[in-house]
TORPA-4810 file (N, C-alpha, C, O; in nm, 3 decimals):
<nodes>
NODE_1_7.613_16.527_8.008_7.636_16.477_8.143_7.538_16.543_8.237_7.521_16.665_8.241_X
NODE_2_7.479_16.464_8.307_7.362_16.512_8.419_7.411_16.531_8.521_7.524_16.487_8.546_X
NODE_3_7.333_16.606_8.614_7.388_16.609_8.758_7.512_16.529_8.819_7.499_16.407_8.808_X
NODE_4_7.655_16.583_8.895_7.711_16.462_8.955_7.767_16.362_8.868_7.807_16.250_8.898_X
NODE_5_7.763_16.435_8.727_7.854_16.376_8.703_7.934_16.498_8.603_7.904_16.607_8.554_X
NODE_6_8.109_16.360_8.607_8.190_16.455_8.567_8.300_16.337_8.499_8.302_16.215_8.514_X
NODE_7_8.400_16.438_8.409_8.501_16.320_8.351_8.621_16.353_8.437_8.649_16.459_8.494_X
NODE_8_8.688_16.230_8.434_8.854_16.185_8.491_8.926_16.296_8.390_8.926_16.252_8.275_X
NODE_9_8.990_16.435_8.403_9.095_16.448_8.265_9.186_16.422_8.230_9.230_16.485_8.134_X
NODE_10_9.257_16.326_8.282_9.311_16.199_8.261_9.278_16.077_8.149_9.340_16.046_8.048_X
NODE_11_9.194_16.036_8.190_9.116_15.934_8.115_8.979_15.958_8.057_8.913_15.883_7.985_X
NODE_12_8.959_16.044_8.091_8.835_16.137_8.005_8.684_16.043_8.050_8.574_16.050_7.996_X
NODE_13_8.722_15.964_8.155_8.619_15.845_8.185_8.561_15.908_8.269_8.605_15.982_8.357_X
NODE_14_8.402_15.862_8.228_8.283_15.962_8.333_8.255_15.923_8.469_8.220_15.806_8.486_X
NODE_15_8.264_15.994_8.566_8.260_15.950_8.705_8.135_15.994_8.743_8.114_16.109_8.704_X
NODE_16_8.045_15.946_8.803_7.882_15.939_8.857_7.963_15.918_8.990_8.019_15.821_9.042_X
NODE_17_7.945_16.043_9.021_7.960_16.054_9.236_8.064_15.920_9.277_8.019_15.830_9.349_X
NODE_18_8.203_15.916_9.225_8.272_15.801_9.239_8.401_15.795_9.235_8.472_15.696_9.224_X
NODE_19_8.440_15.948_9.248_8.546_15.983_9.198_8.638_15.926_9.340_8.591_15.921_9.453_X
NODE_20_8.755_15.891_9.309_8.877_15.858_9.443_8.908_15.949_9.473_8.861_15.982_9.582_X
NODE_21_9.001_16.047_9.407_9.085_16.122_9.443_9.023_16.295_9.359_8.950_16.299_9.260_X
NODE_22_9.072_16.408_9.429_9.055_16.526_9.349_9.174_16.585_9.375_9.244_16.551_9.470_X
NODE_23_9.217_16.711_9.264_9.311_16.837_9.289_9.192_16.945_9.254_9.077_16.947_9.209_X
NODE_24_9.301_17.039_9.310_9.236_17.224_9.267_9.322_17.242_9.189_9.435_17.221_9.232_X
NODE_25_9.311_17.284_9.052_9.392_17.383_9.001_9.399_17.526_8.938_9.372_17.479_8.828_X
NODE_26_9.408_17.623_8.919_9.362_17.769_8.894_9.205_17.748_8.952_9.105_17.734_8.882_X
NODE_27_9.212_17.749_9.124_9.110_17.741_9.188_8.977_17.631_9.120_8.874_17.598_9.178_X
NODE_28_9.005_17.606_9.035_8.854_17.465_8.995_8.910_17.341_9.057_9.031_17.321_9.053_X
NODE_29_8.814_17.242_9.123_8.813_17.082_9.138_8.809_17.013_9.029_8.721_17.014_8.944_X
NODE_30_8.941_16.930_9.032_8.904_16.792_8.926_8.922_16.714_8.982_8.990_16.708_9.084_X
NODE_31_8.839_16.596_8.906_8.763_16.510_9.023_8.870_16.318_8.936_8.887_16.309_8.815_X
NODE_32_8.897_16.256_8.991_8.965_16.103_8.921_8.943_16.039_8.926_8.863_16.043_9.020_X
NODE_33_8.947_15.878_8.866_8.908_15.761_8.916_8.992_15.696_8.964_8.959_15.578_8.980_X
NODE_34_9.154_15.736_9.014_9.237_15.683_9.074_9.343_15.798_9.114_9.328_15.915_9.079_X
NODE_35_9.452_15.752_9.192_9.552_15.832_9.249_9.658_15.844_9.167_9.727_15.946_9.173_X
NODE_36_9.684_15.753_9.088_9.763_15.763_8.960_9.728_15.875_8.870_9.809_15.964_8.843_X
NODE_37_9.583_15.869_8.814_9.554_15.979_8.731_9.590_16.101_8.781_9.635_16.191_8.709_X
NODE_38_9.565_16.117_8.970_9.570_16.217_8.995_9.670_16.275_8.973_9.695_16.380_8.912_X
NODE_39_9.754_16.175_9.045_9.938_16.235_8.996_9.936_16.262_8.880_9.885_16.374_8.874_X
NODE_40_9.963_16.221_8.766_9.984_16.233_8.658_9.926_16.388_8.585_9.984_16.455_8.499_X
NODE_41_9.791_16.417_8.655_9.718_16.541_8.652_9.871_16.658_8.684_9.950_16.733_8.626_X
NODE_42_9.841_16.614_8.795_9.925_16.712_8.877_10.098_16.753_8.850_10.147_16.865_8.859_X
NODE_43_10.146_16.662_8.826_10.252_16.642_8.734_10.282_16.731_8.635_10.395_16.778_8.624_X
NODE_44_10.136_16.774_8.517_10.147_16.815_8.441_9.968_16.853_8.416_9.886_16.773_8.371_X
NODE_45_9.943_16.989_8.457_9.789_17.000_8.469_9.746_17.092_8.345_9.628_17.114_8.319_X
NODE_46_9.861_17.147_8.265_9.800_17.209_8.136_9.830_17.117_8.014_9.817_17.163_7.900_X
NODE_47_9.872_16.981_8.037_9.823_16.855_7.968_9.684_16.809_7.923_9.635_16.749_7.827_X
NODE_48_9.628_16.883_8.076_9.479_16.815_8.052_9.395_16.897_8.058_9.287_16.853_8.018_X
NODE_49_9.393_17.040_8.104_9.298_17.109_8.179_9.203_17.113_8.035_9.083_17.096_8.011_X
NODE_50_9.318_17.141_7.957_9.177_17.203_7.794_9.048_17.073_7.749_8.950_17.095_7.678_X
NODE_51_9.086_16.935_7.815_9.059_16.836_7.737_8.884_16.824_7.803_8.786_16.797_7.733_X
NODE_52_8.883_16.848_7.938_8.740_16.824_7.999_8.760_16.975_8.093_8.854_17.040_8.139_X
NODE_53_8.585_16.983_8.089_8.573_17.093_8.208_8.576_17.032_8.348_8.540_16.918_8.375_X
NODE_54_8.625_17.127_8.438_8.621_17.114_8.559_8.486_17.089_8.627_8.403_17.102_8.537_X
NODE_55_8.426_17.060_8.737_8.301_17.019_8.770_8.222_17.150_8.801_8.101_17.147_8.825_X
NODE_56_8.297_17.271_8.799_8.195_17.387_8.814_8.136_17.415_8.688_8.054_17.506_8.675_X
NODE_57_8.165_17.358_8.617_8.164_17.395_8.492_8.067_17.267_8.391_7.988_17.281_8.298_X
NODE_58_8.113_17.159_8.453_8.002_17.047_8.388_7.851_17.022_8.432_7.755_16.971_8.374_X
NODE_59_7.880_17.116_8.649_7.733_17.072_8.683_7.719_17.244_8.719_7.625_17.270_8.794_X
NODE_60_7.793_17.346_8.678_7.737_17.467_8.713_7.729_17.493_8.861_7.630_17.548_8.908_X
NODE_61_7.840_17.450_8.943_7.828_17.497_9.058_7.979_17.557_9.079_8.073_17.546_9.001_X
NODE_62_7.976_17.636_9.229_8.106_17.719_9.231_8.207_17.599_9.248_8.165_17.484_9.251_X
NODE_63_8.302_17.621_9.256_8.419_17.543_9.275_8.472_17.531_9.461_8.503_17.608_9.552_X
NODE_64_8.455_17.359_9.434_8.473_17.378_9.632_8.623_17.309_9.614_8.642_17.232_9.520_X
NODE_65_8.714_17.336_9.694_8.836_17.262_9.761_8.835_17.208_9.812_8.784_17.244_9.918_X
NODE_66_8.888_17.060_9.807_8.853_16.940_9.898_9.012_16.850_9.887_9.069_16.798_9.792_X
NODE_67_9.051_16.863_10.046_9.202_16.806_10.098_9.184_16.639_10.055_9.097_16.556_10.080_X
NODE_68_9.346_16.631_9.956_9.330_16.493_9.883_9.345_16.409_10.067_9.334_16.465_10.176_X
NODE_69_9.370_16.286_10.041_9.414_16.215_10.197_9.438_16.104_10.129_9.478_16.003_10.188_X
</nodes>
């Protein structure tokens, strides 16, 4: 995965700068392709955390927090 991009861990589907919705969890951003996934994340976030890296981690940058709306 190149720059900007990252997977849903949810749906493991690759998002290129497109993501809808994000959470923080143990301080990292994950990034979704819907509000459903998000919930569902959130619901239950050591379901998924092992399955994809977080985006600090796929594009090597620190981890920013960003308010869902």
């Amino acid at each position: 995965m190149g720059p900007g991009t990252v997977r849903d861990p949810v749906t493991l589907g690759v998002l290129l700068d497109s993501a809808v919705a994000s959470a923080v969890y143990q301080g990292r951003t994950y990034y979704f392709e819907s509000r459903e996934n998000r919930d569902a994340f959130e619901s239950d976030p050591t379901k998924y955390v092992s399955e994809t890296p977080a985006i600090d981690q796929a594009v090597g940058q620190e981890s920013v927090s960003i308010v869902r709306s």
